[in-house]
PLY file of the C-alpha trace (Angstrom):
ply
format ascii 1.0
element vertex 98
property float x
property float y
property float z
element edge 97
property int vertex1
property int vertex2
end_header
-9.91 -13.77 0.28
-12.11 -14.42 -2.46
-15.49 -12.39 -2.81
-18.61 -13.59 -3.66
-21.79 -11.42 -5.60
-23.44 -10.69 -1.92
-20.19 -9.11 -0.89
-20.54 -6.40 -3.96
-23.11 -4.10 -2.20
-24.09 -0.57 -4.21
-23.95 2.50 -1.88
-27.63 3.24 -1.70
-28.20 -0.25 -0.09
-25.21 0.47 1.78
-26.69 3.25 2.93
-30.04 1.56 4.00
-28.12 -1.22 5.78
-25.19 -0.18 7.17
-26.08 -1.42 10.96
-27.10 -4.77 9.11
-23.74 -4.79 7.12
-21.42 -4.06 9.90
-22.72 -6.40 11.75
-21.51 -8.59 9.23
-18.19 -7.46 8.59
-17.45 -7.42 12.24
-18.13 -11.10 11.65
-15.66 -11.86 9.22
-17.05 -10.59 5.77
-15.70 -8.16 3.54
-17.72 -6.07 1.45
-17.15 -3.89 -1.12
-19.49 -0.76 -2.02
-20.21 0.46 -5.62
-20.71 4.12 -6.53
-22.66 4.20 -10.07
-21.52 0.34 -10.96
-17.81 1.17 -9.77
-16.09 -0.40 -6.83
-15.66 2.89 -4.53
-15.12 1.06 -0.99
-14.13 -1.41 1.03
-15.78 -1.90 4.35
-13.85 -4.45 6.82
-13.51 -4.90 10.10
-11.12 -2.57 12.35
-8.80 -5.19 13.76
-8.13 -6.56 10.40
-7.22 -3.33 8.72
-5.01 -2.74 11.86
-3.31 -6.00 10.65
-3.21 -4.88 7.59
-1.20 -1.97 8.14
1.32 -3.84 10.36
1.76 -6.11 7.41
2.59 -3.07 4.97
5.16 -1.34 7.18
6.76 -5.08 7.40
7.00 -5.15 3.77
8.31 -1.78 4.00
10.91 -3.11 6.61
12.06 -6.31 4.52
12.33 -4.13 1.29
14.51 -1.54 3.60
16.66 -4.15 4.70
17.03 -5.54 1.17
18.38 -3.00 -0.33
20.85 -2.23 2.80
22.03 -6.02 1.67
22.25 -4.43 -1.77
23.99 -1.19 -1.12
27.14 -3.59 0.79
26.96 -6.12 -2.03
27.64 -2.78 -4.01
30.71 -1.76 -1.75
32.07 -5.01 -1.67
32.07 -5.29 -5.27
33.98 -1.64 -5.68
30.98 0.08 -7.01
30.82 3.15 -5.30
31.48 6.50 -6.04
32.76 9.73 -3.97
29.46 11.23 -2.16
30.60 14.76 -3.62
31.62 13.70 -7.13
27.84 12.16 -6.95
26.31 15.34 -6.01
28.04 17.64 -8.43
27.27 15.51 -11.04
23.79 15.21 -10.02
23.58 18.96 -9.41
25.13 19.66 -12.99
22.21 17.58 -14.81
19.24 19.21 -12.49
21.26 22.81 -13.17
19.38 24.86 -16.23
20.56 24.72 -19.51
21.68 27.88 -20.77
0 1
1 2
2 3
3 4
4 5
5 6
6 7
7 8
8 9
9 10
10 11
11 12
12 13
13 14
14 15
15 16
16 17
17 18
18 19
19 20
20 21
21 22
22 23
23 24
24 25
25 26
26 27
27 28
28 29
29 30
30 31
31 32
32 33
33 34
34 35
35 36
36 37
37 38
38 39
39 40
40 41
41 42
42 43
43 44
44 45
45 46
46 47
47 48
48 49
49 50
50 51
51 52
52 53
53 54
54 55
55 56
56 57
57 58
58 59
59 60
60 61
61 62
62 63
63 64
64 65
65 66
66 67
67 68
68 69
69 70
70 71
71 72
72 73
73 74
74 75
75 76
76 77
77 78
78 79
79 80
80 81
81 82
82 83
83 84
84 85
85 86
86 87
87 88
88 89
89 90
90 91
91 92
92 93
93 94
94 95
95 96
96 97
């Protein structure tokens, strides 16, 4: 969604028109407060940040399942190692040097 120069609010008119402003996002707009010329919020409605959130934990899902795909490419191909081997060796390069 693109934003336009009346979507770019700074926080003391924010502040002043906050009934006036939700009524707006709860309309569809976006709007993004500035703190001292700096973007420093977003304010959008609740449904769509609830969608939001179900679209990050589906990317989370698909990038999950990706590399599950990977990791059995990886054992089909022979490129695996011995889960203790792994750890040892891991264990020796975390280990102190003396």
């Amino acid at each position: 969604m693109a934003f336009s120069v009346n979507d770019v609010i700074p926080l003391s008119q924010a502040r002043a028109n906050l009934s006036e402003l939700a009524e707006q996002v709860k309309a569809g707009a976006e709007k993004i407060v500035t703190k001292n010329g700096e973007s420093y919020i977003a304010l959008i409605d609740a449904k769509r940040l609830d969608y939001y959130h179900q679209l990050e934990r589906a990317r989370i899902h698909l990038l999950t399942l990706d590399e599950a795909v990977q990791g059995l490419a990886d054992i089909e191909a022979g490129q695996v190692k011995d889960a203790k081997s792994a750890l040892n060796a891991l264990k020796k390069r975390r280990a102190p040097k003396t």
